[in-house]
VOGU-3710 file (C-alpha; in Angstrom, 3 decimals, decimal comma):
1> xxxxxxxxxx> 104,678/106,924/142,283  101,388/108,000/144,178  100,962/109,945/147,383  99,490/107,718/149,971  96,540/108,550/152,689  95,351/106,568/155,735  91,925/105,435/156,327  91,838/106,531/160,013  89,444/103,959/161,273  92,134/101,069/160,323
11> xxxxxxxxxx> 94,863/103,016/159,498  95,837/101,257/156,593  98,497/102,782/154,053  96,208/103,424/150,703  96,590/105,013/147,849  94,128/108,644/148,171  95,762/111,269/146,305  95,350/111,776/142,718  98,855/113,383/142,682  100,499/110,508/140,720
21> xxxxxxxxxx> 103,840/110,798/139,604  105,862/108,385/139,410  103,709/105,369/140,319  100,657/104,923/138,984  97,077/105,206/140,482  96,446/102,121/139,097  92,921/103,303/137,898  91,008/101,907/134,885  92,878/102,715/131,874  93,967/101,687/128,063
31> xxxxxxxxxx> 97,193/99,592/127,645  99,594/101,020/125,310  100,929/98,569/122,865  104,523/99,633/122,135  107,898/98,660/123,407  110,118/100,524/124,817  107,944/103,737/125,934  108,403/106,923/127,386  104,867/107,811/128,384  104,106/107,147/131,785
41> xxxxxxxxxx> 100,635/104,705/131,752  99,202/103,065/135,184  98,463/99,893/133,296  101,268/99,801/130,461  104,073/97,738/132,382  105,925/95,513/130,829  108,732/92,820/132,031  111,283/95,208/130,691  113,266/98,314/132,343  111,735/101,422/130,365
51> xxxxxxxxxx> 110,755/105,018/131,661  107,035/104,942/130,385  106,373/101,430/133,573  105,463/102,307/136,770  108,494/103,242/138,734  107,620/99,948/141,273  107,893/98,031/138,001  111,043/99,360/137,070  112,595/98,445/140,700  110,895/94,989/141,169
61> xxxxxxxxxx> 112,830/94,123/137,879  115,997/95,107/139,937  115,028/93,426/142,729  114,441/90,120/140,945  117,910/90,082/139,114  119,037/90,212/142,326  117,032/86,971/143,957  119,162/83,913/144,894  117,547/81,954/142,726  116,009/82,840/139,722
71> xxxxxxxxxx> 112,589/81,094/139,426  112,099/78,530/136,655  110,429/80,004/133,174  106,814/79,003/133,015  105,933/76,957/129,580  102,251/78,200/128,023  100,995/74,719/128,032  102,380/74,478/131,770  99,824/74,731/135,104  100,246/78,045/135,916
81> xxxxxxxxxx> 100,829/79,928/132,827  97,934/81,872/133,385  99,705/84,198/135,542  101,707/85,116/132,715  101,745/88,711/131,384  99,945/88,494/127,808  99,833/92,147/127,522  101,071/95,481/129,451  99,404/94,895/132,371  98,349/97,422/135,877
91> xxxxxxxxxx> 100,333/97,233/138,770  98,394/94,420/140,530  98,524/92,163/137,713  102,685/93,012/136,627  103,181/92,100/140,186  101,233/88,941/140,659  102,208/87,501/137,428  106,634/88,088/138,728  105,833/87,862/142,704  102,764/85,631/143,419
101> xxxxxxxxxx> 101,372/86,752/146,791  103,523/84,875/149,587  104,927/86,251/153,046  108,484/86,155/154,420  108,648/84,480/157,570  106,042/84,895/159,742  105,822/88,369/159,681  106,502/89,658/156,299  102,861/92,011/156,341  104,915/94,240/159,268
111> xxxxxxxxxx> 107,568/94,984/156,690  104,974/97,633/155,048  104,249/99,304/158,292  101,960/98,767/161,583  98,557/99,284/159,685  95,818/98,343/161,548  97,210/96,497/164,757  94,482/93,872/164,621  95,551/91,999/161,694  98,202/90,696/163,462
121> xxxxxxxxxx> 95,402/88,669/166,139  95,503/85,477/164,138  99,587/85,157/163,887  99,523/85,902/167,318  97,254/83,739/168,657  99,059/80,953/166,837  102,576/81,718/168,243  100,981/81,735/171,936  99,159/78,490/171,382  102,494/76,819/170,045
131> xxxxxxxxxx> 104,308/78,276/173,118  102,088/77,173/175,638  101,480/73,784/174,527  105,371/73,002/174,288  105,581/73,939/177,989  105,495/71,653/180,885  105,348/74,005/183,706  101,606/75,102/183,683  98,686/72,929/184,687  96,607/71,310/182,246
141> xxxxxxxxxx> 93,639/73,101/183,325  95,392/76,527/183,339  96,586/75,359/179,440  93,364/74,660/178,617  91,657/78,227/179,789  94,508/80,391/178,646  94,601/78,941/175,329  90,713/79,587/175,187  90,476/82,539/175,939  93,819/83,664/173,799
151> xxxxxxxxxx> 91,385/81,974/170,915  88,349/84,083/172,050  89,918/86,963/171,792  88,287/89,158/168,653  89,270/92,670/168,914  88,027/95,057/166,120  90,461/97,720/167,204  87,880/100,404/168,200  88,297/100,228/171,903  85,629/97,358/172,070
161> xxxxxxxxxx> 86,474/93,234/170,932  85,633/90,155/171,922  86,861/87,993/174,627  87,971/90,486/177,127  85,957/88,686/180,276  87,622/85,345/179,277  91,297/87,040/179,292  90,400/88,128/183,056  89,164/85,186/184,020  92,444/83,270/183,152
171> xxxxxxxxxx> 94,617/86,050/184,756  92,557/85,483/187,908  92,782/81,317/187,738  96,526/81,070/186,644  98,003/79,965/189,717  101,375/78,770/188,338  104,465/81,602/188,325  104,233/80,526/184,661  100,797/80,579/183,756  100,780/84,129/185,077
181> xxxxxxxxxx> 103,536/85,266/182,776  101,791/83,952/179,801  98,356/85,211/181,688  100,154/88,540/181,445  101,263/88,812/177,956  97,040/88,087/177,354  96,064/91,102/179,397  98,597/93,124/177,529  97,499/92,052/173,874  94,118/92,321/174,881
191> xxxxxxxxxx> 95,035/95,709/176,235  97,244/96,067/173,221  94,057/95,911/170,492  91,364/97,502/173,072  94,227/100,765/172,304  94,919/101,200/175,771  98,529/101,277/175,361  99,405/102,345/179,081  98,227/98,958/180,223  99,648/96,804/177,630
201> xxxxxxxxxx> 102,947/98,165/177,932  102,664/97,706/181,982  102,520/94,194/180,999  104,436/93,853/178,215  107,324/94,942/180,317  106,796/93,414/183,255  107,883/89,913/181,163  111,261/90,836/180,831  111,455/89,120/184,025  110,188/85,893/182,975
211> xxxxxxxxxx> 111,874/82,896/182,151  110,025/81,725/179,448  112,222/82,523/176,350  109,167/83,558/173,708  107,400/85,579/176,368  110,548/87,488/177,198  110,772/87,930/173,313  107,866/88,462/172,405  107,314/91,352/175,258  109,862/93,420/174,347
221> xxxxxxxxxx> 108,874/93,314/170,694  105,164/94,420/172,087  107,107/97,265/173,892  108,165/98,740/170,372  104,773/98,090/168,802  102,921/99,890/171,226  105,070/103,066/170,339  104,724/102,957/167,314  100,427/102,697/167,911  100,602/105,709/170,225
231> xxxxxxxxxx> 102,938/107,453/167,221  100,763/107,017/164,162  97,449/107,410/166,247  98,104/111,209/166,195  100,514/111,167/163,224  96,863/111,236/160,768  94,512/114,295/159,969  90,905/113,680/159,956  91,139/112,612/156,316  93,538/109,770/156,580
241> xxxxxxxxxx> 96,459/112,088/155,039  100,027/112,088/156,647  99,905/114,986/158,758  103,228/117,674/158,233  106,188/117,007/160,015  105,788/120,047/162,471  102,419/118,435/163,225  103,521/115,082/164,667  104,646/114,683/168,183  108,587/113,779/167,159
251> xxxxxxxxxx> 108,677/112,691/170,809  106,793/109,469/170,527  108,818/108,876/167,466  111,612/108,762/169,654  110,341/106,459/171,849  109,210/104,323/169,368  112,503/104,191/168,036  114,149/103,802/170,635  111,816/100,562/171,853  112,355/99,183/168,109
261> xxxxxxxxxx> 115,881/99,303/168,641  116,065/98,170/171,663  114,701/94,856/170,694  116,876/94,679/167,883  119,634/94,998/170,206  118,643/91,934/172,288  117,223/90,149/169,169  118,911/91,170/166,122  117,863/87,795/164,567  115,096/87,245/166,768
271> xxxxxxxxxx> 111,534/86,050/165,454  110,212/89,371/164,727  113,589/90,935/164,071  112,181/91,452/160,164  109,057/92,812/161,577  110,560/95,275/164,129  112,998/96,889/160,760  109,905/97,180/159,001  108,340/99,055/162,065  111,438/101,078/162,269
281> xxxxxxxxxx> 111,058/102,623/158,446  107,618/103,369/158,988  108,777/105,531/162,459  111,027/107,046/160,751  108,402/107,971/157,531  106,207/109,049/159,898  108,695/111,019/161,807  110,198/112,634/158,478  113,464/111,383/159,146  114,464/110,794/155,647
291> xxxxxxxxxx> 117,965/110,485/155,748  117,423/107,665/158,329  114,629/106,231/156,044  116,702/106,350/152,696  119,822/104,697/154,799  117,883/101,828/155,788  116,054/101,039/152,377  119,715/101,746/150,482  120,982/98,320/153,314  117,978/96,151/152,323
301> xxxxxxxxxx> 118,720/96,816/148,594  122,241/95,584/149,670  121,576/92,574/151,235  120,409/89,220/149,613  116,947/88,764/148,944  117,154/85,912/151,192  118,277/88,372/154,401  115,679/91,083/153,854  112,919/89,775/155,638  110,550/91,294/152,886
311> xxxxxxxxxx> 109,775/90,211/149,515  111,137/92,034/146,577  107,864/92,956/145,400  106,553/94,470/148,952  109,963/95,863/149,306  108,917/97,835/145,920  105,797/98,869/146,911  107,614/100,223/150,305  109,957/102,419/148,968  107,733/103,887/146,409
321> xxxxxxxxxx> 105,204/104,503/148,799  107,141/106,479/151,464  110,346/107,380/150,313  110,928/108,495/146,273  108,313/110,747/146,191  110,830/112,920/148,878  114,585/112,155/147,132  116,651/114,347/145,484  118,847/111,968/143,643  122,063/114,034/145,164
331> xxxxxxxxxx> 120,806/112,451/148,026  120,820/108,887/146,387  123,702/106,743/146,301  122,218/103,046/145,449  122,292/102,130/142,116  119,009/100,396/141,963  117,182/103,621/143,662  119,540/105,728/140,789  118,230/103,634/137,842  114,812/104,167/139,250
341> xxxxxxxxxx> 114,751/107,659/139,349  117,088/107,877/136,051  114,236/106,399/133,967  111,425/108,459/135,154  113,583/111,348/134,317  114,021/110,215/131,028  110,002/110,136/130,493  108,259/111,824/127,890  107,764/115,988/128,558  110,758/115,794/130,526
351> xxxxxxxxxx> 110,825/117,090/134,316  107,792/115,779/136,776  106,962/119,167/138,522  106,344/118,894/142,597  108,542/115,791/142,718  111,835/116,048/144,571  113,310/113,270/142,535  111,983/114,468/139,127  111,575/118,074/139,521  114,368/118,303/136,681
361> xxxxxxxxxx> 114,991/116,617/133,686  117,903/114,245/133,019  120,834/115,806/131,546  123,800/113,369/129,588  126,235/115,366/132,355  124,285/114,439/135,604  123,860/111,484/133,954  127,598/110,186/133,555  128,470/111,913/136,893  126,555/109,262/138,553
371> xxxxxxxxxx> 129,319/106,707/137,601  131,129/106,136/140,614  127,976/104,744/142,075  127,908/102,056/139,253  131,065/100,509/140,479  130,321/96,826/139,605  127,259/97,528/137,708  128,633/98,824/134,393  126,141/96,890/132,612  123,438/98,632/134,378
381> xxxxxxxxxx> 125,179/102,335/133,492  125,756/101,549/130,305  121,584/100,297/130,078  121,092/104,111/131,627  123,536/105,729/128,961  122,153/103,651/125,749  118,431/104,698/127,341  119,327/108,229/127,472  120,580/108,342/123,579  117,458/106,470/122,672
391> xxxxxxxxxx> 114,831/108,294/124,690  116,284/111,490/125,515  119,392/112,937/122,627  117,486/110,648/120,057  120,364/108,853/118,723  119,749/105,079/118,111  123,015/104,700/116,930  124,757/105,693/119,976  122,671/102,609/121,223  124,749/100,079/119,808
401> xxxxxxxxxx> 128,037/100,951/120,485  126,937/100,758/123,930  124,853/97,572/123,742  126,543/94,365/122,312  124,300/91,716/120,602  123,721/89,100/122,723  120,174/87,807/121,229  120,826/84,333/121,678  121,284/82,950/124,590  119,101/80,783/126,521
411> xxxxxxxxxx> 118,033/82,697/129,208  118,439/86,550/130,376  118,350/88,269/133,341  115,853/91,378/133,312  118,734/93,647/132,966  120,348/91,785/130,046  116,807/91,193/128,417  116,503/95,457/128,556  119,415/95,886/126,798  118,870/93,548/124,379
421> xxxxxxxxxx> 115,428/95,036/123,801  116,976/98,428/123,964  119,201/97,575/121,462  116,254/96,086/119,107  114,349/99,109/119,267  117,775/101,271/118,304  118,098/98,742/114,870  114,163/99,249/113,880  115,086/102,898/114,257  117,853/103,370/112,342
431> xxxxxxxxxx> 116,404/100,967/109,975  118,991/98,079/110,197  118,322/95,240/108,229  119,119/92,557/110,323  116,578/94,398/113,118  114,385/91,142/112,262  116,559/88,693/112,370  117,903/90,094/115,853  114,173/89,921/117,298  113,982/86,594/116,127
441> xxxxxxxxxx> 117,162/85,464/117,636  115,630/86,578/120,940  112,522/84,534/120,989  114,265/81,172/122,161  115,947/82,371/125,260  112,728/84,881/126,509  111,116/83,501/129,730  107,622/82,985/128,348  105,865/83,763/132,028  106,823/87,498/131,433
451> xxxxxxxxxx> 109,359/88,066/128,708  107,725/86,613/125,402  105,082/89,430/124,721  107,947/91,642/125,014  109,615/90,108/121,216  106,251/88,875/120,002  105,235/93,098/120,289  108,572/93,957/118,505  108,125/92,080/115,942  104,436/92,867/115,422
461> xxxxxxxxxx> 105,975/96,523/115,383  108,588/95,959/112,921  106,566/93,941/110,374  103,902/95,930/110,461  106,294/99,315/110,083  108,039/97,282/106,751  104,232/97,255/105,703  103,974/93,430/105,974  101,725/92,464/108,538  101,425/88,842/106,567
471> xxxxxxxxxx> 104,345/87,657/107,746  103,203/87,583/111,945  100,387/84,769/110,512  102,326/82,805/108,389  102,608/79,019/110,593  106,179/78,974/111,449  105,596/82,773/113,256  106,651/83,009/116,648  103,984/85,669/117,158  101,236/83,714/119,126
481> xxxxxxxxxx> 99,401/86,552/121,282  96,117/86,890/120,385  95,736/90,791/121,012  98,732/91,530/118,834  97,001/89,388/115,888  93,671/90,895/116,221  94,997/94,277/116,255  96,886/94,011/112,791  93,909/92,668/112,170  92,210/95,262/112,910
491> xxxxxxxxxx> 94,017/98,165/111,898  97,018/97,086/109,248  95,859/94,306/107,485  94,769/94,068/103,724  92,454/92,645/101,920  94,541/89,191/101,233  95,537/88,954/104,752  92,096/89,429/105,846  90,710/86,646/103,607  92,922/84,788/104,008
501> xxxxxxxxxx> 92,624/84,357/107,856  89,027/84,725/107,830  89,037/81,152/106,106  92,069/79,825/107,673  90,851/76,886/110,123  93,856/76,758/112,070  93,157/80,002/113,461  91,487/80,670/116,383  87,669/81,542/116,547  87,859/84,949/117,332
511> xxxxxxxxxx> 90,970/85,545/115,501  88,526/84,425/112,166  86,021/86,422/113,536  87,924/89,583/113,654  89,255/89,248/110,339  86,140/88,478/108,370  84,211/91,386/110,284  87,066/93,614/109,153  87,268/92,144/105,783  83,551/93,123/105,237
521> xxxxxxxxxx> 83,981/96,332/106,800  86,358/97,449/104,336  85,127/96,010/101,896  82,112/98,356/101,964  83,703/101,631/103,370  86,644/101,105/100,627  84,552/100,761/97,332  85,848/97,069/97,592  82,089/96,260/95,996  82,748/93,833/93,737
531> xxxxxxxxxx> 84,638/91,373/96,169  82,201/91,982/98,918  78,937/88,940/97,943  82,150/86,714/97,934  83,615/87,155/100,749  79,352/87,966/102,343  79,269/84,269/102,005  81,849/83,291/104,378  79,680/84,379/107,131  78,463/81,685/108,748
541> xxxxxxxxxx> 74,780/81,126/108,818  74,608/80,550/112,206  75,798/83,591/113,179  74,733/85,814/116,232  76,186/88,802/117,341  78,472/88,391/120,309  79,915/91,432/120,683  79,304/95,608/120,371  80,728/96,046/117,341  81,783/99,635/118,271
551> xxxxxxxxxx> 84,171/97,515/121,288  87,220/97,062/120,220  88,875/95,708/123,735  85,836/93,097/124,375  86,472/89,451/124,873  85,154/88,453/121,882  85,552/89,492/118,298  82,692/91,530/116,830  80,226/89,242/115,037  79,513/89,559/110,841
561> xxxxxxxxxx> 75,858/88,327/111,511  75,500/92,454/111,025  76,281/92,258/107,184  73,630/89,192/106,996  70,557/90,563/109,220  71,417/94,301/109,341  68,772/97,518/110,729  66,796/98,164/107,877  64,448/100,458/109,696  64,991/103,187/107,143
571> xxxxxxxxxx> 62,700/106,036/106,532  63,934/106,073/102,751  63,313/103,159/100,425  65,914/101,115/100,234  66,701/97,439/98,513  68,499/94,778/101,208  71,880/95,785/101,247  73,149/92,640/98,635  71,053/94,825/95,824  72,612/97,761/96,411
581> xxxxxxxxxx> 76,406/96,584/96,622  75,613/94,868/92,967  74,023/98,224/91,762  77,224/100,052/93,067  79,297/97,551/92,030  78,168/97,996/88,207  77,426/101,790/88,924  79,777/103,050/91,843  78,660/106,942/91,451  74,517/105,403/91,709
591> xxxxxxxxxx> 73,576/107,998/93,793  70,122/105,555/95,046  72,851/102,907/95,790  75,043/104,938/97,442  72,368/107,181/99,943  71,487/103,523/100,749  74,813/102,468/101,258  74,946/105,824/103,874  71,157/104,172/105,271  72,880/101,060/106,234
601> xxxxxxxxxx> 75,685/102,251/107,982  73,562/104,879/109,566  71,259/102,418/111,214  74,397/100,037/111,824  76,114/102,598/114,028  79,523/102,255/111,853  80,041/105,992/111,008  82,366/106,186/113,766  83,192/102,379/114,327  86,845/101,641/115,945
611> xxxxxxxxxx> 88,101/99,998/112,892  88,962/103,820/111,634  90,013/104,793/114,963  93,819/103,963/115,124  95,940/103,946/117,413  98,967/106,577/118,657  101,435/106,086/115,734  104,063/104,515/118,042  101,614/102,110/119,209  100,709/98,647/117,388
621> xxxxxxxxxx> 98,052/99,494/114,534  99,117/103,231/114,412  100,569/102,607/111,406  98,170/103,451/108,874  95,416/100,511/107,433  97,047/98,610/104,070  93,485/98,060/102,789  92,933/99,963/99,443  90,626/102,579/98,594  89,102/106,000/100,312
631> xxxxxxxxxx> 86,822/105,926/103,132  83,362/106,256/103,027  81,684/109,120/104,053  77,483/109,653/104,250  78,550/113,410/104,802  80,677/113,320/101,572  77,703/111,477/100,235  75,084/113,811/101,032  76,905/116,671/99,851  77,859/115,211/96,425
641> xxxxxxxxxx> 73,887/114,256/96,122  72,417/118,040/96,818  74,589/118,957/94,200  73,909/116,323/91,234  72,060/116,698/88,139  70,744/113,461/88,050  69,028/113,078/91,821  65,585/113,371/92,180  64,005/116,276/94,284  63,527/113,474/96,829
651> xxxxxxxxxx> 66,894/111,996/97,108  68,234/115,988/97,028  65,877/116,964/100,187  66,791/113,667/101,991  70,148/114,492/101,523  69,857/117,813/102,887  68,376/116,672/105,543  70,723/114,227/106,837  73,582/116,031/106,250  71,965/118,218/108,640
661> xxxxxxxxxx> 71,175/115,463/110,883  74,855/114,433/110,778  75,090/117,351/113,721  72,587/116,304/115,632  72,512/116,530/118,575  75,633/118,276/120,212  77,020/120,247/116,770  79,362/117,262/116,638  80,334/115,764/112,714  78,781/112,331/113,635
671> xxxxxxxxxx> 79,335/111,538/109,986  82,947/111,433/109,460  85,894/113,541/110,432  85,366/117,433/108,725  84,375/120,424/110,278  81,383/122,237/108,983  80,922/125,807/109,761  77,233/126,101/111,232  77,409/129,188/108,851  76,949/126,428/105,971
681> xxxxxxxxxx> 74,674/124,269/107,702  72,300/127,116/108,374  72,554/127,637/104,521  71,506/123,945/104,295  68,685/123,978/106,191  67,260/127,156/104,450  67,793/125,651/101,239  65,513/122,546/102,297  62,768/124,592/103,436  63,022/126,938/100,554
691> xxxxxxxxxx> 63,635/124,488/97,551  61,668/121,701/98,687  59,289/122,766/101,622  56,690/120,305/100,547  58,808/117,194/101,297  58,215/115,291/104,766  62,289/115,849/105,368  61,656/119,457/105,256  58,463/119,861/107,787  60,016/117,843/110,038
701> xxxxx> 63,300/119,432/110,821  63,447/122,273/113,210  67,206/122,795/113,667  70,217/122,708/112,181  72,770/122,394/115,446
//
């Protein structure tokens, strides 16, 4: 959940604050790759209830149980698929992929408050046209101009717009008791979006004398709207923030309400009846009348999705936006809003400080005090209970007395899908041996548009915690995501694995790619020397680099074409890097072979390459790499050279000097992962230009960082 400012000059509801709580800010960020988490991520949501998603994730998922009728599952072959979530996704994308962008009614943008007044020109202009066409009792020449200069009409909502001299010449021409009502409501609207309000709501009133149903409507809808404009104008600081409540003029919040409701009254299924309630919440945000707020937003989560007037999604986005940020959950009594709240409590570190809702952590009693507001959700409490063992007491086992397996049935809710998941997690951890089978058993019923990454990341989890990775690439594997493949690629496969996909032509391009880079990698960072010329000539001959091959999260798969046509720039001899591999595979301690060895990867920029960067250990690929052998390390290198009988003067003073180097230029171990007092590089660097003061390595160094 994020605290929200206002861009004055539109007065659109944005996210400003970097106080995010709950929500998320939604900024640029780095999936996390595990199921089930705790840690709160802006763009780690997944289409399962957990405390780490964004707490508008959480309650869409609640909100789409809850639809009347459950959209059909989207096949991967089928048009459309792309909207489904391949990995844990932002906000934006979680949303578009459950929710594609559509509006309720006519006016479903109101239901997420008045914003700018002048997007609602368009959808107004339309309903007047439609009106006055239908209508027999205005001239055709008085149709004609009206419905002009209704068209003309481009306000920008600064005082200033379009059309204005048009709208007064049809006012003056409408001759007809008709054509002056509808002449009327176009001085008002065009009074309405110049922001004099006095005028438009002279008008606006003056047709609930008319005859003409839409006008009378329509009028007495404007009445609340122009309240609610002469509210928020002064209900904004200079900055666009939410000004506090003893700052706003509670007066014209009363008289917005009170024009709101008296439409409502009149209309309480009238066209803009959804529009109006959504008007209403954001009077009463901007008012801080909470309880009022919280009352209305607990009835919409009531109703059917079909008599809310605003989508699930928007409704989502809503509530987060004005109202959890300010509950208590004393104060909460809906068990969708509880759940919400629940989960975020349940987060990783506990209690979200400056948070109403989370200023506390979750306790097992507050917990099952809630009950009573379960009443006819027990499957939903019991999801809360079973998430608070898991996540909270850490007791998997407590998980599945409170979760029955039902892992295979055709289709679940998001609800049932949770628990089942829930309950999957709770067998990997208390290491049940039928955990695979269970994630299995859940593949044929999960709705591929959202639910399928979901299994195909638990298993990727489990197999690659049993320390058998080869089992997610074997043909009949359900495990089809590509990011999950090249990531135990990546980081857990071994050498067979890697081979063996780095030949296999089924696979996909990149998929190959990724493996044989790896495969090479290893090969030469693990001592691996004697199978690397074999598995060298797999590389294509063709091949060109197509991607950084420090960039783990490109599109592509980093290219091999670097073991084939590497930087060889090297300021000490050195053989191509084939020669060396055969020396050191004959002669690993060749200390010529091996400083070359240290050249190549130098130049190659693969001291600190991603490969040996893994993951958080609860994440996919955090589990340590299968591949054989210790790493290599130039630093290691260097240091074993300065002290060896057998090196040359030369190879000792290059060695000094770029184990020096490996500091350079920020004090930093760009070689590999120790820490190296500057005490003992100092002692380096005198020893250079002591012992061996005539080489080039020592009159060129200055420092020692």
């Amino acid at each position: 959940m994020a605290r929200r400012g206002v861009w004055l000059f539109v007065l659109l509801f944005v996210v400003l604050s970097p106080m995010a709580a709950r929500a998320s800010s939604d900024s640029d960020c780095k999936p996390g790759w595990r199921v089930a988490g705790t840690e709160s991520n802006s763009c780690s949501n997944l289409a399962v209830l957990q405390p780490g998603n964004d707490t508008r994730a959480n309650l869409l998922l609640l909100l789409a149980d809850l639809e009347d009728k459950q959209p059909a599952p989207v096949r991967p072959d089928q048009e459309g698929a792309e909207k489904a979530l391949i990995e844990p996704s932002d906000w934006a994308t979680f949303r578009g992929a459950l929710y594609p962008p559509a509006s309720i009614g006519g006016n479903g943008p109101y239901a997420a408050g008045e914003g700018s007044r002048c997007r609602s020109n368009d959808a107004g202009a339309a309903d007047f046209v439609a009106t006055l066409k239908a209508e027999q009792g205005v001239t055709a020449g008085e149709r004609d101009e009206l419905i002009v200069a209704r068209q003309g009409l481009r306000p920008d909502c600064t005082g200033a717009g379009a059309g204005q001299e048009a709208v007064s010449a049809a006012a003056a021409h409408a001759r007809s008791p008709l054509a002056r009502d509808f002449a009327a409501y176009l001085s008002g609207a065009a009074a309405f979006y110049a922001g004099d309000f006095d005028t438009a709501a002279r008008h606006f009133a003056a047709l609930g004398g008319s005859a003409q149903p839409w006008l009378k409507e329509s009028g007495r809808y404007l009445l609340g709207r122009v309240e609610v404009n002469r509210l928020q104008a002064g209900a904004f600081d200079e900055y666009g923030n939410l000004r506090e409540v003893a700052q706003r003029d509670i007066g014209k919040a009363t008289e917005a309400e009170t024009a709101l409701q008296g439409y409502l009254t009149a209309y309480p299924n009238g066209r803009y009846a959804a529009s109006a309630r959504g008007l209403l919440r954001r009077v009463y945000w901007m008012s801080g009348a909470n309880a009022k707020l919280l009352a209305d937003y607990e009835r919409l989560l009531g109703q059917k999705a079909s008599e809310r007037g605003v989508s699930a999604a928007d409704l989502a986005e809503e509530l987060d936006t004005k109202l959890l940020p300010l509950l208590g959950t004393e104060q909460v009594r809906s068990p969708l809003l509880l759940a919400t709240l629940d989960l975020v409590r349940m987060r990783k570190g506990g209690a979200l400080g400056g948070e109403a809702c989370c200023s506390k952590a979750l306790t097992l009693d507050e917990l099952n005090g809630q009950r009573e507001f379960f009443a006819g959700k027990t499957e939903l409490f019991d999801f809360l209970l079973a998430s608070y063992q898991l996540h909270v007491a850490r007791q998997p086992r407590a998980v599945l007395g409170l979760i029955p397996d039902r892992a295979q049935q055709k289709s679940y809710t998001y609800l049932e899908f949770s628990r089942q998941v829930l309950r999957g997690v709770a067998l990997d951890a208390v290491k049940d041996r039928n955990a695979r089978g269970f994630w299995l058993d859940l593949v044929g019923g999960a709705n591929p548009t959202s639910q399928r990454v979901v299994i195909e990341l638990a298993l990727a989890l489990h197999d690659e915690r049993a320390g058998k990775p080869e089992r997610l690439f074997e043909p009949a594997s359900p495990v089809r995501n590509e990011t999950i493949r090249q990531t135990l690629l990546r980081y857990s496969a071994g050498p067979q694995l890697l081979r063996g996909q780095a030949k296999d032509t089924a696979a996909s391009p990149a998929e190959r790619a990724t493996a044989l880079y790896t495969l090479l990698y290893r090969d030469l960072t693990r001592g691996a020397y004697k199978a690397f010329p074999g598995d060298l000539a797999l590389v294509p001959t063709d091949a060109k680099p197509e991607a950084d091959p420090g960039d783990a999260e490109g599109d592509g798969a980093p290219s091999s074409d670097v073991f084939i046509k590497p930087e060889t720039a090297s300021d000490f001899p050195c053989p191509d890097l084939k020669s060396s591999i055969a020396t050191l595979s004959a002669t690993p301690r060749h200390i010529g072979a091996r400083l070359c060895l240290g050249e190549f990867i130098r130049l190659n920029g693969l001291d600190q390459a991603f490969l040996d960067t893994l993951p958080a250990k609860d994440e996919l690929g955090g589990n340590g790499v299968l591949f054989p052998g210790r790493k290599f390390s130039r630093l290691e290198v260097y240091r074993s050279v300065v002290g060896a009988a057998g090196a040359t003067a030369d190879q000792k003073a290059y060695a000094l000097y770029r184990a020096i180097w490996c500091f350079a230029p920020t004090s930093k171990n760009g070689c590999d992962d120790s820490v190296v007092p500057v005490a003992q590089r100092k002692a380096w660097f005198q020893k250079l230009k002591r012992d061996y003061a005539q080489s080039r390595w020592a009159q060129s160094l200055e420092y020692y960082w």
